[in-house]
C-alpha positions in Angstrom: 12.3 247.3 114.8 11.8 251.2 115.2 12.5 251.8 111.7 9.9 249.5 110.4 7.4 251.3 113.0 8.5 254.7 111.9 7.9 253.1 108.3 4.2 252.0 108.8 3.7 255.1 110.6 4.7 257.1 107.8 2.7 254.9 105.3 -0.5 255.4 107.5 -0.2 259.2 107.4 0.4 259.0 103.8 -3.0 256.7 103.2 -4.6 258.8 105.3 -3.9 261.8 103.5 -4.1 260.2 99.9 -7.7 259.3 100.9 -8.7 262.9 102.2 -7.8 264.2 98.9 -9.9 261.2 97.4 -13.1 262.0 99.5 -12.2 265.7 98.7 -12.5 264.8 95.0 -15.1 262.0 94.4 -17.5 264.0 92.4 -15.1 264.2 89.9 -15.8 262.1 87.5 -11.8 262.0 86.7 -10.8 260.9 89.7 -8.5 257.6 89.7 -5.8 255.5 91.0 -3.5 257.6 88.4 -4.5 261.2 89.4 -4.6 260.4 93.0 -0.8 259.0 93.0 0.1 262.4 90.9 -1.7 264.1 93.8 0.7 262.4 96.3 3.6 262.5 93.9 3.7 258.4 93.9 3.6 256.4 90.9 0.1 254.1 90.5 2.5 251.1 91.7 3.5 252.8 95.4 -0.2 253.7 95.8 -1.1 250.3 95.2 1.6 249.3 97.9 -0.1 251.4 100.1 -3.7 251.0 99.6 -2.5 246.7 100.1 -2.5 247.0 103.9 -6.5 247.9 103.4 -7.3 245.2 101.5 -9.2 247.1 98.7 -7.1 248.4 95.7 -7.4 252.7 95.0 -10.2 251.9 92.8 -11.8 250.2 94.9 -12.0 252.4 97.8 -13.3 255.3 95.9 -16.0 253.2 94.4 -17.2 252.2 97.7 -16.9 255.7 99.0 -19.1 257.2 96.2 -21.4 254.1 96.8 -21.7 255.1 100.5 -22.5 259.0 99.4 -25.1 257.8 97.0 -27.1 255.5 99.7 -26.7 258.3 101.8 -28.1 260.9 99.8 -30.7 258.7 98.2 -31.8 258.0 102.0 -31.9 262.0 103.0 -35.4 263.1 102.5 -34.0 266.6 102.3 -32.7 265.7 98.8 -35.6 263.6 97.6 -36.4 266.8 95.2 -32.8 265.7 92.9 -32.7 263.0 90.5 -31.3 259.4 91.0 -29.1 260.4 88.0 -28.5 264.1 89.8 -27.6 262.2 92.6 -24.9 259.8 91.0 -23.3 262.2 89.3 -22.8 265.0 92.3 -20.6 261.9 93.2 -18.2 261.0 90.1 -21.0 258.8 88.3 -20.6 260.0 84.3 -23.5 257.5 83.7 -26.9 256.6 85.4 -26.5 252.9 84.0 -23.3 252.4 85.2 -24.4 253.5 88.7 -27.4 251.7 89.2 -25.5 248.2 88.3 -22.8 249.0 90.3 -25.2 250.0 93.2 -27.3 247.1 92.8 -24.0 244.7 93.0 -23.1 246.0 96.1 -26.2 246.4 98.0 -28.2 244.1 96.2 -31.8 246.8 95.6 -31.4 249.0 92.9 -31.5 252.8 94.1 -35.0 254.0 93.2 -35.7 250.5 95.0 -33.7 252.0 98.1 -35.2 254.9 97.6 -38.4 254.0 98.0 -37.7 251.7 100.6 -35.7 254.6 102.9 -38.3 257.0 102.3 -40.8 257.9 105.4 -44.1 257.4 104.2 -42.9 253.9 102.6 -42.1 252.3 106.1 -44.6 250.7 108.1 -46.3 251.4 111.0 -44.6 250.4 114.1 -46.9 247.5 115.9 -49.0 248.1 118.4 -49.1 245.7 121.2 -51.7 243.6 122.1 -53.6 245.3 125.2 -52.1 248.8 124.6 -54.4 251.4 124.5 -54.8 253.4 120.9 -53.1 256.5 119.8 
């Protein structure tokens, strides 16, 4: 029984540590299950082992991550002066087309949509309530 503790212990430092080097590399475009196993010295198959505990294959998780980092960025009105496209590519994205179906499958708003949406002068006016004096 300690062994197989001591074993997921050591496979949980390892994920961890295969995924800082992910999130360390997702704006480049080359980044993959195959060149993060080479980074960990694994073969694709052990990092697949790994990543199985998650529930999301390698490829997965790095999609998702660049995802997040794109709704992020499209949300941050300090970078509302770069490109949709600028934007997908500062996180691995080769092409705008590819990124705006794969951001519109897993949010379900295309990002100038979200854009739009997230930016401050798009948002409405909080209520006012009934009987409360004006601004």
């Amino acid at each position: 029984m300690r062994n197989r503790n001591a074993g997921r212990f050591s496979a949980f430092i390892q994920v961890r540590e295969l995924k800082a080097y992910a999130l360390a590399h997702l704006g480049d475009p080359g980044l993959s299950p195959e060149s993060i196993a080479q980074a960990g010295y694994l073969s694709v198959r052990q990092l697949h082992r790994l990543f199985a505990a998650d529930e999301l294959s390698p490829a997965a998780w790095v999609r998702e991550q660049r995802l997040r980092r794109c709704r992020d960025d499209l949300a941050d009105p300090r970078l509302r002066q770069l490109a949709i496209a600028e934007i997908a590519m500062r996180w691995g994205y080769r092409s705008p087309a590819h990124f705006t179906r794969a951001f519109f499958a897993r949010f379900g708003v295309t990002p100038r949509e979200f854009r739009r949406a997230a930016s401050p002068r798009h948002r409405p006016a909080p209520a006012r309530q009934q009987n409360a004096p004006p601004p």
